[in-house]
Wavefront OBJ file of the C-alpha trace (Angstrom):
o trace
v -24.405 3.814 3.857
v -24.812 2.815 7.360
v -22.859 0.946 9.240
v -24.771 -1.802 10.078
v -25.204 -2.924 6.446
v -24.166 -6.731 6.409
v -22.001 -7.527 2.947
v -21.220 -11.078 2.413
v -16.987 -11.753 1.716
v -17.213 -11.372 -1.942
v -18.651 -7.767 -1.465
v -15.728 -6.973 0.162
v -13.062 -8.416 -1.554
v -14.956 -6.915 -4.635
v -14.054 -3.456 -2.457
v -10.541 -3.799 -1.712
v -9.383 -5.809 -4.953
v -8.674 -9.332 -3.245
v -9.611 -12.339 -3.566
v -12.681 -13.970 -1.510
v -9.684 -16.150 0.552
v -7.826 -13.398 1.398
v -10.597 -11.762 2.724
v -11.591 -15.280 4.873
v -7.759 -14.895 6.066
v -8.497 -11.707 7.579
v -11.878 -13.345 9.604
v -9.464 -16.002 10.004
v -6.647 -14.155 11.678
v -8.952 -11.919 13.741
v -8.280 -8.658 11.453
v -11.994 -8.479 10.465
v -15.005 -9.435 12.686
v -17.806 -11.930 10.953
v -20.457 -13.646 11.653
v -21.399 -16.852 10.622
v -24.532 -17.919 9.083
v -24.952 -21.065 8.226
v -21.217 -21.747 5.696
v -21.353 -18.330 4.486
v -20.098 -14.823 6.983
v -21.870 -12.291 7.399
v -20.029 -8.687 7.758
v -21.000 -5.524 9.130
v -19.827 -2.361 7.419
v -18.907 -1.052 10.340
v -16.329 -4.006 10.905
v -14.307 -3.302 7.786
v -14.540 0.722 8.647
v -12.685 -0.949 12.125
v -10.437 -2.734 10.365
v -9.590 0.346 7.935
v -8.750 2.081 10.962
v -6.898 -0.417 12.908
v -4.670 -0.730 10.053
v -4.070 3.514 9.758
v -3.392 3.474 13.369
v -0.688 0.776 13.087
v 1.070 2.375 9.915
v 1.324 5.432 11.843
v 2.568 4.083 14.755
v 5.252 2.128 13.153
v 8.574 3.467 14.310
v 8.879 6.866 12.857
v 12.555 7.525 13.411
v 13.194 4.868 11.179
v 10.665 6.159 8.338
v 11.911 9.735 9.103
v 15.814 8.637 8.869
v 14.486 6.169 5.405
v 12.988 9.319 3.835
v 15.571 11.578 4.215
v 17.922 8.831 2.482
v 15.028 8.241 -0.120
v 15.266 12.555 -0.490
v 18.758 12.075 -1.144
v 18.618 10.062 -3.541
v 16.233 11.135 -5.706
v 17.563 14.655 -5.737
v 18.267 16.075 -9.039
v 21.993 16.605 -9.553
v 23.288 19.496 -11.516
v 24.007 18.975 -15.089
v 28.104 19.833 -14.217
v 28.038 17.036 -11.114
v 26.604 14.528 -13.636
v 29.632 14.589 -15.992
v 32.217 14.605 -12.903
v 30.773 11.558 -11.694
v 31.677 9.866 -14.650
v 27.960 9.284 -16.046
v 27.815 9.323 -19.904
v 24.822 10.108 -21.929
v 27.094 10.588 -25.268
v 27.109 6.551 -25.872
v 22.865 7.136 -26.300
v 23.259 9.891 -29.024
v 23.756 7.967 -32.403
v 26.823 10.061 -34.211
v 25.620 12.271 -36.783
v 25.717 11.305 -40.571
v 27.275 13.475 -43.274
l 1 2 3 4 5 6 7 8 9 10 11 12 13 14 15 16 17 18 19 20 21 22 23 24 25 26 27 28 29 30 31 32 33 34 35 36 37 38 39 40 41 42 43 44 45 46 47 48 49 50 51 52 53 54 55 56 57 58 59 60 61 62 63 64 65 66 67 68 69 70 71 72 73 74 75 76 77 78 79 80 81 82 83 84 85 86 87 88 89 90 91 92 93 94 95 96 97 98 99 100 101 102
């Protein structure tokens, strides 16, 4: 598909799963580039590939110490603790095991 295909705003919200005003708050806001013709925009392919872009570049220049130290906490935290270390910290899985009849 080439990038000068022009899609009207309910093509692309149909794309990314939004509705037609969100996608008028990004021509809005100056996150996507349209044209107007007429009441309706017009948008080139291209434009949405920029604004794809734009948006990687800024998630991966968003602080990274802070996502590095945020992940290592997340790591943490979802590690898998050792059967013995589960009953020391005073978890108890014997209150879900009904008590056995008979």
């Amino acid at each position: 598909m080439p990038d000068d295909d022009i899609l009207t705003v309910a093509q692309v919200a149909a794309q990314f799963s939004v509705t037609r005003q969100t996608v008028r708050s990004w021509i809005d806001s100056g996150k996507l580039k349209a044209g107007r013709v007429g009441k309706a925009y017009s948008i080139l392919r291209g434009d949405v590939y920029a604004m794809i872009e734009t948006a990687a570049v800024q998630r991966r220049s968003a602080d990274p110490e802070l996502w590095g130290e945020r992940a290592s906490e997340l790591a943490l935290a979802s590690a898998p603790r050792e059967p013995a270390g589960m009953w020391e910290s005073g978890d108890s899985v014997t209150a879900l095991v009904p008590p056995r009849s008979g």
